[in-house]
PDB file with SEQRES, HELIX, SHEET and CRYST1 records, atoms N, CA, C and O in Angstrom:
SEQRES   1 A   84  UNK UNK UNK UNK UNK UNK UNK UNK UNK UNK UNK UNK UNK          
SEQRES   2 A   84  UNK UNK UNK UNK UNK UNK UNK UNK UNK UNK UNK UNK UNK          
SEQRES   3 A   84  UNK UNK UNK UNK UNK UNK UNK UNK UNK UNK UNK UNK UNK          
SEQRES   4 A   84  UNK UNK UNK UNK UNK UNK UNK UNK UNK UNK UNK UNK UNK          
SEQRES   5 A   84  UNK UNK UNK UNK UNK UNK UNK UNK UNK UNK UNK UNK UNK          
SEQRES   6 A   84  UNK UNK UNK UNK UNK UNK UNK UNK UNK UNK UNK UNK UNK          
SEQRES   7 A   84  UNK UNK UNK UNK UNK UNK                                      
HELIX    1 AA1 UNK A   11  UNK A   32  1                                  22    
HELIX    2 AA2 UNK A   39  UNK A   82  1                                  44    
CRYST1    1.000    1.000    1.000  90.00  90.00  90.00 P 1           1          
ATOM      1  N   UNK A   1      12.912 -12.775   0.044  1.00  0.00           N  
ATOM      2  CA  UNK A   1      12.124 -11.585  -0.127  1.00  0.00           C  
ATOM      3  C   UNK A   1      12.790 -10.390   0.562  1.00  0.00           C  
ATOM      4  O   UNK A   1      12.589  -9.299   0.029  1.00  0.00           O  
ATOM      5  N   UNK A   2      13.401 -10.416   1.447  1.00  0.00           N  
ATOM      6  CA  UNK A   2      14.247  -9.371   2.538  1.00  0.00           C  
ATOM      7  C   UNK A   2      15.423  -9.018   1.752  1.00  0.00           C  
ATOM      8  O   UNK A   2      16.040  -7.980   1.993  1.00  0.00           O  
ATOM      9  N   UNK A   3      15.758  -9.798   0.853  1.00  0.00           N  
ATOM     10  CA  UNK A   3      17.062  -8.644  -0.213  1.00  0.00           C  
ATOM     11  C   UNK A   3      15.979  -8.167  -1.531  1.00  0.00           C  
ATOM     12  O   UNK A   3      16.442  -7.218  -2.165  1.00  0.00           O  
ATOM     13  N   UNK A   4      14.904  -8.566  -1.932  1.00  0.00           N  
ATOM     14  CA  UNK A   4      14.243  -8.024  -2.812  1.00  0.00           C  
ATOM     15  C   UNK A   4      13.502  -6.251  -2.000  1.00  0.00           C  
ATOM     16  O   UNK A   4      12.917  -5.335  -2.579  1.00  0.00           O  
ATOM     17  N   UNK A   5      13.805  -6.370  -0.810  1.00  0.00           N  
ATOM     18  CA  UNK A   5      13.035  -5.103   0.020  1.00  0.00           C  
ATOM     19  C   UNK A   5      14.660  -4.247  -0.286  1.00  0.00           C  
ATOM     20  O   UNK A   5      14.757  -3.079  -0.663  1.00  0.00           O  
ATOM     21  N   UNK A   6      15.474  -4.911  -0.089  1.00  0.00           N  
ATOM     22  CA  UNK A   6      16.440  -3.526  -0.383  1.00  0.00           C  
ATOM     23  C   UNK A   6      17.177  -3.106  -1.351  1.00  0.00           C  
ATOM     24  O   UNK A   6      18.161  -2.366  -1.371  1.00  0.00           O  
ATOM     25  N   UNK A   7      16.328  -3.914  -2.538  1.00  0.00           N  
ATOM     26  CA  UNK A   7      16.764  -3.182  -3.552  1.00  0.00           C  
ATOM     27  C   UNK A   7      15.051  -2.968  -4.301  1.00  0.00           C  
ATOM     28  O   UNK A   7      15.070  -3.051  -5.529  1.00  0.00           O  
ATOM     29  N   UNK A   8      14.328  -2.835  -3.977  1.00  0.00           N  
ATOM     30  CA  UNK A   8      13.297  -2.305  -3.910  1.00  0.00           C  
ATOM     31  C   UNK A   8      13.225  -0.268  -4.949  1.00  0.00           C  
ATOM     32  O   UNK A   8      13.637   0.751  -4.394  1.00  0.00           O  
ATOM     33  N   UNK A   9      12.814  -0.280  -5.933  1.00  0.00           N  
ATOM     34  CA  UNK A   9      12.562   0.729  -6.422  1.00  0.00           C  
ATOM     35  C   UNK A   9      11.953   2.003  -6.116  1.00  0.00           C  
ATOM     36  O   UNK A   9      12.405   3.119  -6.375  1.00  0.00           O  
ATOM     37  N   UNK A  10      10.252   1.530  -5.198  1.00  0.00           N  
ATOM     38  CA  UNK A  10       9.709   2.239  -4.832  1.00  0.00           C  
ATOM     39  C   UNK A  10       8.848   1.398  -3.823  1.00  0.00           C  
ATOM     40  O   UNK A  10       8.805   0.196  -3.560  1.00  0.00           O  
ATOM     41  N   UNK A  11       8.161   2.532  -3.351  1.00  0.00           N  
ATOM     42  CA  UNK A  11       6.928   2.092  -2.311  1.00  0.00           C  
ATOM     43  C   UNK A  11       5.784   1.422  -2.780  1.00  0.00           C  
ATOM     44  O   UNK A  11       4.877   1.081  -2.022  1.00  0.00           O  
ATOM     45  N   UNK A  12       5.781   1.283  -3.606  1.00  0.00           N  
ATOM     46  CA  UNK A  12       4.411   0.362  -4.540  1.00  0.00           C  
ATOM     47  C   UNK A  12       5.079  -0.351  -4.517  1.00  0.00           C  
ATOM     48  O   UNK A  12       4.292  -1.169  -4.041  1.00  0.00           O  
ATOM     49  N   UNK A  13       6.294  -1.100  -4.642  1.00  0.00           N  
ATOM     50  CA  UNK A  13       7.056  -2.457  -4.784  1.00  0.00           C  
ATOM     51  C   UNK A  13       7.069  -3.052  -3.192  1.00  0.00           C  
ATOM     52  O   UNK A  13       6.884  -4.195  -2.774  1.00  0.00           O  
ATOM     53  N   UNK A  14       7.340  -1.903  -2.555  1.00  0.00           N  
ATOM     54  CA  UNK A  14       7.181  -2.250  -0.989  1.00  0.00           C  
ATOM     55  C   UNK A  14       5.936  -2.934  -0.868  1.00  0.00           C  
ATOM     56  O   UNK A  14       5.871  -4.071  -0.401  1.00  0.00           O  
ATOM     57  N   UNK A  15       4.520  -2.020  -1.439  1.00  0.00           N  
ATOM     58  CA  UNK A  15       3.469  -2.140  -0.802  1.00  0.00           C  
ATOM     59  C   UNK A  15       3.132  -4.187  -1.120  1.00  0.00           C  
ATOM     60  O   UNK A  15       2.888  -5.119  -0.352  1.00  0.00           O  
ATOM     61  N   UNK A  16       3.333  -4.056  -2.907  1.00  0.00           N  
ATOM     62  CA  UNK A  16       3.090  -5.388  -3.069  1.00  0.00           C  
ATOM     63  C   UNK A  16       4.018  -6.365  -2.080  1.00  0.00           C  
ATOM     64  O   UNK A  16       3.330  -7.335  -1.759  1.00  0.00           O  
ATOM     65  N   UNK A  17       5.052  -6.416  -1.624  1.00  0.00           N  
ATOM     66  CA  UNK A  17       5.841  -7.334  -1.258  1.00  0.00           C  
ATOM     67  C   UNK A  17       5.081  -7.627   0.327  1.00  0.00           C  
ATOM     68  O   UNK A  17       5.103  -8.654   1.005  1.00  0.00           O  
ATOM     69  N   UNK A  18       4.506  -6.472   0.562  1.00  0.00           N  
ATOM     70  CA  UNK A  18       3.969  -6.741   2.103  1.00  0.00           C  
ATOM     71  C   UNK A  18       2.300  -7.847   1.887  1.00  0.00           C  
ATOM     72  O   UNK A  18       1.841  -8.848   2.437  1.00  0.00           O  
ATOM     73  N   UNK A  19       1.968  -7.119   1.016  1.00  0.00           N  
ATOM     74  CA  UNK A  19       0.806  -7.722   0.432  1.00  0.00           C  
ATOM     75  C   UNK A  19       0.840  -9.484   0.216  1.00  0.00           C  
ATOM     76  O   UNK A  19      -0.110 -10.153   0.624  1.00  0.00           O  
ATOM     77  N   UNK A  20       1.764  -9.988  -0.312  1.00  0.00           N  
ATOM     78  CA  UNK A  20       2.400 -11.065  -0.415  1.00  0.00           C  
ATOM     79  C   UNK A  20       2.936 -11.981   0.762  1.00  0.00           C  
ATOM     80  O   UNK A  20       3.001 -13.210   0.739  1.00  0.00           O  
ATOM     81  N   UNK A  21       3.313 -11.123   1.813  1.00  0.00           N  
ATOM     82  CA  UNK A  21       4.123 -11.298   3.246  1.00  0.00           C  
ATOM     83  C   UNK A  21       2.533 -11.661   3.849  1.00  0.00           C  
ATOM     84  O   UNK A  21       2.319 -12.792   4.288  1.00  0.00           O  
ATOM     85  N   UNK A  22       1.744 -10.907   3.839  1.00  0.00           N  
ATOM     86  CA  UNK A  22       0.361 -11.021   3.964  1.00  0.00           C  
ATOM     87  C   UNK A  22      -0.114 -12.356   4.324  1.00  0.00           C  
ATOM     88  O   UNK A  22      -0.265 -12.968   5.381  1.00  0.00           O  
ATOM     89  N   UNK A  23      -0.317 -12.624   2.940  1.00  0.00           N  
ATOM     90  CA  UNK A  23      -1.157 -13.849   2.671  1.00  0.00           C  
ATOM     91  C   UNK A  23       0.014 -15.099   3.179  1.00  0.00           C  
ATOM     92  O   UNK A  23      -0.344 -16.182   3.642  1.00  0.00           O  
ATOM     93  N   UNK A  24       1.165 -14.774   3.022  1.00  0.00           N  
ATOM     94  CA  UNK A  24       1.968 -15.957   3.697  1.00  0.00           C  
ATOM     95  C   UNK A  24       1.695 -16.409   5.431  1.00  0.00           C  
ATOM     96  O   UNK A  24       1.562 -17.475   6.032  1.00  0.00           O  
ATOM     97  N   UNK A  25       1.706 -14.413   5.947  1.00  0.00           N  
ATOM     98  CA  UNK A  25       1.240 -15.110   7.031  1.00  0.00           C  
ATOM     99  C   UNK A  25       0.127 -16.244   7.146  1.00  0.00           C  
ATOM    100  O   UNK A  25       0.296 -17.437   7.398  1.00  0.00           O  
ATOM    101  N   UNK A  26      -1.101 -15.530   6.884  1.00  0.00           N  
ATOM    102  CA  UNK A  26      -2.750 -16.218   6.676  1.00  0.00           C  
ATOM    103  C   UNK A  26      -2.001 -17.829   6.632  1.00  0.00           C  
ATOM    104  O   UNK A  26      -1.822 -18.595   7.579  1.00  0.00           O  
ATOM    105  N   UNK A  27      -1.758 -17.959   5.623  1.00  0.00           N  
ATOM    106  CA  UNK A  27      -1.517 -19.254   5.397  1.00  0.00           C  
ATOM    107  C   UNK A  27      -0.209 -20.056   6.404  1.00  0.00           C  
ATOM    108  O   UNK A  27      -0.451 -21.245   6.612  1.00  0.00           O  
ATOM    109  N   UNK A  28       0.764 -19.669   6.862  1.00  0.00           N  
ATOM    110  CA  UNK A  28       1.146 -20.280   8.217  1.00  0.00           C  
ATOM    111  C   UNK A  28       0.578 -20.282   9.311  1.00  0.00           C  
ATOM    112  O   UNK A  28       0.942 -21.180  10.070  1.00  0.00           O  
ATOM    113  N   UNK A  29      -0.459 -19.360   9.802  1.00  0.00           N  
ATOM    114  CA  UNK A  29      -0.827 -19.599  10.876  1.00  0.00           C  
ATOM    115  C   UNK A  29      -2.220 -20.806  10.698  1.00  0.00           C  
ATOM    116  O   UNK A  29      -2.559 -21.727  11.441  1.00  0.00           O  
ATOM    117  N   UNK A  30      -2.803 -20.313   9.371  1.00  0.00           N  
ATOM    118  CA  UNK A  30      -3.686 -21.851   9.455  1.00  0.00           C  
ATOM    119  C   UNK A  30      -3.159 -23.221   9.264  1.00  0.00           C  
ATOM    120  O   UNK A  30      -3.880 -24.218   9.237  1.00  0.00           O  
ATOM    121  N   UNK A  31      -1.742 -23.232   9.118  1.00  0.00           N  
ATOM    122  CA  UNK A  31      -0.948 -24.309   8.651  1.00  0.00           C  
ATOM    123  C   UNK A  31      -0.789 -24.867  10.493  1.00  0.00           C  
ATOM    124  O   UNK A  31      -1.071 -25.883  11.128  1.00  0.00           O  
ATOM    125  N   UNK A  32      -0.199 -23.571  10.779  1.00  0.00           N  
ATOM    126  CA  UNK A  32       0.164 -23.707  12.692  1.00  0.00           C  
ATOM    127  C   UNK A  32      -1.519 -23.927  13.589  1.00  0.00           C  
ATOM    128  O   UNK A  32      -1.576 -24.601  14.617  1.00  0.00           O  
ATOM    129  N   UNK A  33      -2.365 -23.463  13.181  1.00  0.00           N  
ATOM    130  CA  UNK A  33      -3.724 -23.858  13.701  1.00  0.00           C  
ATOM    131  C   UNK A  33      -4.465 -25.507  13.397  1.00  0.00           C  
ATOM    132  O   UNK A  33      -5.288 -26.197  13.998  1.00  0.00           O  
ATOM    133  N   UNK A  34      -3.631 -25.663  12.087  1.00  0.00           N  
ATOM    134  CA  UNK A  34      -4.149 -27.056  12.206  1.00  0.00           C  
ATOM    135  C   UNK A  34      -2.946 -28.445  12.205  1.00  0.00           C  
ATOM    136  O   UNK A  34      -3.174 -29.623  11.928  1.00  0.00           O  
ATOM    137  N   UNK A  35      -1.747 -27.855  12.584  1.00  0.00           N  
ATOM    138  CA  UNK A  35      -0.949 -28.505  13.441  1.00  0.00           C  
ATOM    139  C   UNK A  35       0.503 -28.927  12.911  1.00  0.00           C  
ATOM    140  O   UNK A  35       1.434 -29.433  13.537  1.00  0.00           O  
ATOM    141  N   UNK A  36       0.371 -28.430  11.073  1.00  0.00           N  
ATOM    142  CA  UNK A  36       1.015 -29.073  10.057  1.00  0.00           C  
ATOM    143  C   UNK A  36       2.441 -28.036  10.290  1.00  0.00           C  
ATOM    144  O   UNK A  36       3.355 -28.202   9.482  1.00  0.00           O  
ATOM    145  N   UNK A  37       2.604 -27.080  11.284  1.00  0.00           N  
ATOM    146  CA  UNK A  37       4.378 -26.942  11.651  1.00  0.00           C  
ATOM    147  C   UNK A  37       4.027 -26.502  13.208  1.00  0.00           C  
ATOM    148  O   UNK A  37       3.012 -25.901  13.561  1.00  0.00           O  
ATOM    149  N   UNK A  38       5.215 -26.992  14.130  1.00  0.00           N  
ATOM    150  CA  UNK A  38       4.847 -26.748  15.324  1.00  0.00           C  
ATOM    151  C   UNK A  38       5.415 -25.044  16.296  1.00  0.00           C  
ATOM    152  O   UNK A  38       5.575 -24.077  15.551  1.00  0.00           O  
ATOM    153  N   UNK A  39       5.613 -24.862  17.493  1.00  0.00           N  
ATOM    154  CA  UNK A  39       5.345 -23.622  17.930  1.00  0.00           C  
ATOM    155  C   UNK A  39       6.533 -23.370  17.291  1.00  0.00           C  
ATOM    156  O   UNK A  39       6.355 -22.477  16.462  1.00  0.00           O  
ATOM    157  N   UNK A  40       8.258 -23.967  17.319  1.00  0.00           N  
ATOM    158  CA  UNK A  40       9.374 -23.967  17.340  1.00  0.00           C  
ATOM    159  C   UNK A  40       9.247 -23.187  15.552  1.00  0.00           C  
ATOM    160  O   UNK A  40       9.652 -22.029  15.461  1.00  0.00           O  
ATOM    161  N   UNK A  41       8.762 -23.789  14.415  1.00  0.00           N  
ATOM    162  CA  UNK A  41       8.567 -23.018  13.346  1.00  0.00           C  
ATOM    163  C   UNK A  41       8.372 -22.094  13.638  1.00  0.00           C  
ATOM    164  O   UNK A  41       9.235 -21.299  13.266  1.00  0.00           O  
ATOM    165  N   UNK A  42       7.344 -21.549  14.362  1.00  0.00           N  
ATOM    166  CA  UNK A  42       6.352 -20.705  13.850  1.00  0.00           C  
ATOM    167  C   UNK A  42       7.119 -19.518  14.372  1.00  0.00           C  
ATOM    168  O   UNK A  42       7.147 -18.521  13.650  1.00  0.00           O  
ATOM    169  N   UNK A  43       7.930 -19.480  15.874  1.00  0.00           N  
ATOM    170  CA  UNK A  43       8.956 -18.696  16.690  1.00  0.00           C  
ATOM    171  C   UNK A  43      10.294 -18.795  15.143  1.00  0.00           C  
ATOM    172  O   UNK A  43      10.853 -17.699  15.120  1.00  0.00           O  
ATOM    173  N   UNK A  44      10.625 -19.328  14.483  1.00  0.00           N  
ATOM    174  CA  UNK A  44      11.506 -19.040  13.556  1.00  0.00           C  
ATOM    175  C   UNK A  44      10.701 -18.196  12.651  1.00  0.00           C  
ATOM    176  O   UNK A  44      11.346 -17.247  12.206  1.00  0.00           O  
ATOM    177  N   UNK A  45       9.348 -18.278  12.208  1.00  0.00           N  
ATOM    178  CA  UNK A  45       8.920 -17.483  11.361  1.00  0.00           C  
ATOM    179  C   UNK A  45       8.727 -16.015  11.844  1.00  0.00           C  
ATOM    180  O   UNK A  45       8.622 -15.015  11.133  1.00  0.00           O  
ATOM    181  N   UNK A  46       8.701 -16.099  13.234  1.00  0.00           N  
ATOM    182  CA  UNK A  46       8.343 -14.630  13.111  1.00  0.00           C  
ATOM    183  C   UNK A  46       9.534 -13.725  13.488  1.00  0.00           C  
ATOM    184  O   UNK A  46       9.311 -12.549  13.776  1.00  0.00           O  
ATOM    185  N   UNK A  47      10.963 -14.289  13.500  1.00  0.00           N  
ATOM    186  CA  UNK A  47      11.399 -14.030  13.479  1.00  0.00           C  
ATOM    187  C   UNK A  47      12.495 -13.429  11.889  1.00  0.00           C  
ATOM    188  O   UNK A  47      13.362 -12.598  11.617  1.00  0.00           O  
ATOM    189  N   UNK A  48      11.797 -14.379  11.322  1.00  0.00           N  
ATOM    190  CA  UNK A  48      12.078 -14.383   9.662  1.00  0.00           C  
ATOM    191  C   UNK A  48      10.945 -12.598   9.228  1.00  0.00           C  
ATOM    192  O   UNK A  48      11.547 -11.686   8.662  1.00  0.00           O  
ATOM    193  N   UNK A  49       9.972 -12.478   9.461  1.00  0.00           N  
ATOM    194  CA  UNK A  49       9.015 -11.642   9.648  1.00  0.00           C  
ATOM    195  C   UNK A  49       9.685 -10.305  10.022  1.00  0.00           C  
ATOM    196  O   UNK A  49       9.877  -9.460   9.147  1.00  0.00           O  
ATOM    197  N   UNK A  50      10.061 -10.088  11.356  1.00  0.00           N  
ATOM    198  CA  UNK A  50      10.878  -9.097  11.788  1.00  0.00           C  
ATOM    199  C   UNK A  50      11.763  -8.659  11.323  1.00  0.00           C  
ATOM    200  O   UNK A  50      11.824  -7.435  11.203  1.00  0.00           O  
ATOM    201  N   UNK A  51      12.783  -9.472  10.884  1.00  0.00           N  
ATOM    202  CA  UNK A  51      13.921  -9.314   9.692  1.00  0.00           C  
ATOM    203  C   UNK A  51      13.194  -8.688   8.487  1.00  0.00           C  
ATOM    204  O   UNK A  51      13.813  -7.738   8.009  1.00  0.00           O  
ATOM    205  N   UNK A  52      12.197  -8.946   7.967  1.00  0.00           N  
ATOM    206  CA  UNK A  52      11.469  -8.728   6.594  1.00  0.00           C  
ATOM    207  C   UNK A  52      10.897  -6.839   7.119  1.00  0.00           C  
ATOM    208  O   UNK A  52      11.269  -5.837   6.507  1.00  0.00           O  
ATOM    209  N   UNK A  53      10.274  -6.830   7.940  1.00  0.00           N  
ATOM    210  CA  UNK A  53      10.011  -5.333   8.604  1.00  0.00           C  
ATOM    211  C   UNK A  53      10.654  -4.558   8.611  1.00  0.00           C  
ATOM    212  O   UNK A  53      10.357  -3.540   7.986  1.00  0.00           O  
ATOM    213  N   UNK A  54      11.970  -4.657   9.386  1.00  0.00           N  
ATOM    214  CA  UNK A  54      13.102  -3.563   9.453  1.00  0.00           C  
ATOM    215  C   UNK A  54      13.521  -3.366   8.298  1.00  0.00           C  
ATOM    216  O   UNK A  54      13.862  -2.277   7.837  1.00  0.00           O  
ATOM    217  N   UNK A  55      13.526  -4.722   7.585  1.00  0.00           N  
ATOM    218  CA  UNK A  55      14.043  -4.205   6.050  1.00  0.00           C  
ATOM    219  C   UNK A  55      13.331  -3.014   5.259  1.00  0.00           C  
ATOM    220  O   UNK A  55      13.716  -1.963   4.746  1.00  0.00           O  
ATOM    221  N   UNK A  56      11.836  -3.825   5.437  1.00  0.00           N  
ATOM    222  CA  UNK A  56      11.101  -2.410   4.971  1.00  0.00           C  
ATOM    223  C   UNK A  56      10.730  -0.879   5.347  1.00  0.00           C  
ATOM    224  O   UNK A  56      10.113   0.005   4.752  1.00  0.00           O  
ATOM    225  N   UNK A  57      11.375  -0.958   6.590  1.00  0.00           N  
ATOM    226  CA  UNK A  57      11.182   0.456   7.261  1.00  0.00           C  
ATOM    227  C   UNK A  57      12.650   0.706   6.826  1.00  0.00           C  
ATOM    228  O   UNK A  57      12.557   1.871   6.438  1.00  0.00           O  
ATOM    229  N   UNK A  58      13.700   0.419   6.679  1.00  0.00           N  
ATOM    230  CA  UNK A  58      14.396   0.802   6.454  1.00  0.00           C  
ATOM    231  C   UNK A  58      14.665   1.398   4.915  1.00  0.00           C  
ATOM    232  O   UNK A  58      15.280   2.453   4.756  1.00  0.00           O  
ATOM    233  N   UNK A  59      14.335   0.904   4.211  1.00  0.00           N  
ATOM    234  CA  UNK A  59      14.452   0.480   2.469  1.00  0.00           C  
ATOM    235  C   UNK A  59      13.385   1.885   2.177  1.00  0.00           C  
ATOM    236  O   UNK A  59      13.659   2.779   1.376  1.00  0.00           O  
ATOM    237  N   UNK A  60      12.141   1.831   3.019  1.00  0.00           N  
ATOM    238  CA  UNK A  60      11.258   3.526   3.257  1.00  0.00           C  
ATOM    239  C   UNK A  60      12.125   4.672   3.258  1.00  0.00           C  
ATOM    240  O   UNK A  60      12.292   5.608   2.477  1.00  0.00           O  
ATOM    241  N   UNK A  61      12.747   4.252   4.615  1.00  0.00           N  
ATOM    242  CA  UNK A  61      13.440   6.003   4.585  1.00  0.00           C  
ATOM    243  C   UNK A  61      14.306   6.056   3.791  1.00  0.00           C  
ATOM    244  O   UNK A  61      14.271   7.139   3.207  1.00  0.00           O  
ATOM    245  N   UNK A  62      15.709   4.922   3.198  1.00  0.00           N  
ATOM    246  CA  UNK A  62      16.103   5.430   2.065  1.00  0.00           C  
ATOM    247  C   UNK A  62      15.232   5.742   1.104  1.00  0.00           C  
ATOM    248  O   UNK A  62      15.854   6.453   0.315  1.00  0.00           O  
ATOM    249  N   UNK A  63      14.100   5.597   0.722  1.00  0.00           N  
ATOM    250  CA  UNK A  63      13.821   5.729  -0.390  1.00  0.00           C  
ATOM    251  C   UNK A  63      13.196   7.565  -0.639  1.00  0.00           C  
ATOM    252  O   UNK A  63      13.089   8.244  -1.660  1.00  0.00           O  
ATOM    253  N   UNK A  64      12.935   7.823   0.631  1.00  0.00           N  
ATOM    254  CA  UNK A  64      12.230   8.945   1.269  1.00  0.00           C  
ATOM    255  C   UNK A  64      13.455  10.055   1.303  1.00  0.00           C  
ATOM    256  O   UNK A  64      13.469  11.210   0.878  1.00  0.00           O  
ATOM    257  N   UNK A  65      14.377   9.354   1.901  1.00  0.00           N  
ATOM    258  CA  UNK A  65      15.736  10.491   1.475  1.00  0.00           C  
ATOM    259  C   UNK A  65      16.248  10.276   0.191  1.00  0.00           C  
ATOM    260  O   UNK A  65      16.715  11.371  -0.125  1.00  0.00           O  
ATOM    261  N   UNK A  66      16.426   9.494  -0.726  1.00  0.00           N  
ATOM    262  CA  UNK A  66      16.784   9.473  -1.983  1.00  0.00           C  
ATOM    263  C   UNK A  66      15.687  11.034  -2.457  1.00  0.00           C  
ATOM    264  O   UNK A  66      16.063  12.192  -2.636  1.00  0.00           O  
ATOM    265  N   UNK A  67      14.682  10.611  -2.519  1.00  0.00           N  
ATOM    266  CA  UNK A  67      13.293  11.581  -3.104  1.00  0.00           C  
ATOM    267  C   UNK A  67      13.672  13.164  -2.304  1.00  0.00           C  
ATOM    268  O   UNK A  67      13.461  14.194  -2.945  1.00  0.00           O  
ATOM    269  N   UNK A  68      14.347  13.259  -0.598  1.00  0.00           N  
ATOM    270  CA  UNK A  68      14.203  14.578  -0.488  1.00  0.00           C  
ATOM    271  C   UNK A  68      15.327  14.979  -1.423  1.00  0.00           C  
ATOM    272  O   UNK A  68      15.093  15.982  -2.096  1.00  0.00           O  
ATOM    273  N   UNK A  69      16.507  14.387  -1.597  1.00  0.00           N  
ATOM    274  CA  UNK A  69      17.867  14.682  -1.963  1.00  0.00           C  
ATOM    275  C   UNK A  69      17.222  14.882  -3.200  1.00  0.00           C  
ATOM    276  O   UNK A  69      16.809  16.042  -3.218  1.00  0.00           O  
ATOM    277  N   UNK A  70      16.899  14.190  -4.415  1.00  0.00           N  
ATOM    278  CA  UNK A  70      16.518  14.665  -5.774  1.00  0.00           C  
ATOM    279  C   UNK A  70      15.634  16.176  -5.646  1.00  0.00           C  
ATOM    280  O   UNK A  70      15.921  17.213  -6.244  1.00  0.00           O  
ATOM    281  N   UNK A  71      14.491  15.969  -4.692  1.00  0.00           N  
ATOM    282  CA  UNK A  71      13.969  17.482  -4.266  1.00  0.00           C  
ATOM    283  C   UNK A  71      14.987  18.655  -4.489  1.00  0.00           C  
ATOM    284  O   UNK A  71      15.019  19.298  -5.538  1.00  0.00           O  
ATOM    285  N   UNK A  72      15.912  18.909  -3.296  1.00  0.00           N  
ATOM    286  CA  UNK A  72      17.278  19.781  -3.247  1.00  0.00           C  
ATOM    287  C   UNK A  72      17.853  19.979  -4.157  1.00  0.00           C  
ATOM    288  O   UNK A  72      17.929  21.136  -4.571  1.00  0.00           O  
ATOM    289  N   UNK A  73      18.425  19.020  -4.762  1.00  0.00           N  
ATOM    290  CA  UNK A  73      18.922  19.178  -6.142  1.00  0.00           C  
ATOM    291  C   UNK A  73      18.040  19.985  -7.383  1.00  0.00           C  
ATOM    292  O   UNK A  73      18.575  20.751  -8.184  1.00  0.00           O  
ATOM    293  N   UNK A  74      16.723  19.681  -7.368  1.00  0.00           N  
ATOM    294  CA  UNK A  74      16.266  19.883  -8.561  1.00  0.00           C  
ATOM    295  C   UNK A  74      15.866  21.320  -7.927  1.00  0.00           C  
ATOM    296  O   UNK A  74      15.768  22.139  -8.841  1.00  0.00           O  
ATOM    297  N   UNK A  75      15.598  21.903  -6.629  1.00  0.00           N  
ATOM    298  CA  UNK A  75      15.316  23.044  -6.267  1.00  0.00           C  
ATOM    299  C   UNK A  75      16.697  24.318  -6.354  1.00  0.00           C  
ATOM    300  O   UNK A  75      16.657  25.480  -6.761  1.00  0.00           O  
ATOM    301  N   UNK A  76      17.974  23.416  -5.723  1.00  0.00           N  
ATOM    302  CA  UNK A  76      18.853  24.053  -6.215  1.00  0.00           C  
ATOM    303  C   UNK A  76      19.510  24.614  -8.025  1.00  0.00           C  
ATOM    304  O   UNK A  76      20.051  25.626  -8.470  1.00  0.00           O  
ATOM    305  N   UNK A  77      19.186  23.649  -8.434  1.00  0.00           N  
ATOM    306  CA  UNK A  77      18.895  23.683 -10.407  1.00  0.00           C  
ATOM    307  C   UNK A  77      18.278  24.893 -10.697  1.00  0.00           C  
ATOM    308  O   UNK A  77      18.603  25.797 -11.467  1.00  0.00           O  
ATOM    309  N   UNK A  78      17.236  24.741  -9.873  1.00  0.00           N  
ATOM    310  CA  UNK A  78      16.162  26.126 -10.529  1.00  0.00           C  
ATOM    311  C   UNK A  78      16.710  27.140  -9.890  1.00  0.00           C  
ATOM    312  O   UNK A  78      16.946  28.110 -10.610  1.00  0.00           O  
ATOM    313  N   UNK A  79      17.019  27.250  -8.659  1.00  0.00           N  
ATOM    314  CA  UNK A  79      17.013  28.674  -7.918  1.00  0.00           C  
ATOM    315  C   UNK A  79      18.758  29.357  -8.720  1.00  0.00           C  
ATOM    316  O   UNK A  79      19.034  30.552  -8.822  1.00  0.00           O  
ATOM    317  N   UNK A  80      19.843  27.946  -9.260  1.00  0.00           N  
ATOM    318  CA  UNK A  80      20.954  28.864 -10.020  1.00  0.00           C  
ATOM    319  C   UNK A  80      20.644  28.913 -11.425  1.00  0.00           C  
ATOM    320  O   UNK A  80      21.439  29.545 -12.120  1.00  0.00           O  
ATOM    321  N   UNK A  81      19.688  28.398 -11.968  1.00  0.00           N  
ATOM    322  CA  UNK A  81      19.200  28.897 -13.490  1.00  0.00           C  
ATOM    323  C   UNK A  81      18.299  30.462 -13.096  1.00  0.00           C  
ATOM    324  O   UNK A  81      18.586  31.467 -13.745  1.00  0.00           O  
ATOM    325  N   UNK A  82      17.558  30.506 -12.337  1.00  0.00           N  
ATOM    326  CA  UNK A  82      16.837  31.691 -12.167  1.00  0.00           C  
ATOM    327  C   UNK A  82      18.117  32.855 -11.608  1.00  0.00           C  
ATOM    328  O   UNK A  82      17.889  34.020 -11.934  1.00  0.00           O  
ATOM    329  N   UNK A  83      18.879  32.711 -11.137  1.00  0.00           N  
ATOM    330  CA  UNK A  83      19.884  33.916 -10.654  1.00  0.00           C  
ATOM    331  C   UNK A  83      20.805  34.416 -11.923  1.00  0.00           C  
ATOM    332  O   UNK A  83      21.602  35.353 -11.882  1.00  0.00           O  
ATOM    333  N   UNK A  84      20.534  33.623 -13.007  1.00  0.00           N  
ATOM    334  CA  UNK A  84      21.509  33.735 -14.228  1.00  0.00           C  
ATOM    335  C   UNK A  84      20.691  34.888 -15.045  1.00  0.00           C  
ATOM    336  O   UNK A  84      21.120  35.304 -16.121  1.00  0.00           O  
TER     337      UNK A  84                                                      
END                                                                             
């Protein structure tokens, strides 16, 4: 799921993938509450987790500077069509 975050389209693709990350947690920790993986998993999972985060904060701001950069561009477009 952590290379599907960085090539990720948009923030609605983000949002679902977290949404998903979600319910995985829910479901390991009741897996870890009723005994079926022990602490040593669960310290790999959240470390698997963290990896999955940065991805998505990261995969954000590109996506946030992709969007200002098209901004600029399309502002620069107009402001040398309007000087013509």
């Amino acid at each position: 799921m952590v290379s599907s975050v960085r090539t990720a389209e948009s923030n609605r693709e983000l949002q679902a993938m977290q949404r998903e990350v979600d319910a995985i947690i829910s479901e390991t920790l009741e897996c870890y509450d009723d005994g079926a993986i022990e602490e040593e998993e669960l310290a790999a999972f959240v470390l698997v987790l963290e990896l999955f985060n940065h991805a998505v904060v990261e995969r954000r701001a590109a996506l946030q500077a992709d969007t200002l950069e098209s901004a600029r561009g399309a502002a620069r477009g107009h402001s040398l069509t309007s000087q013509r």
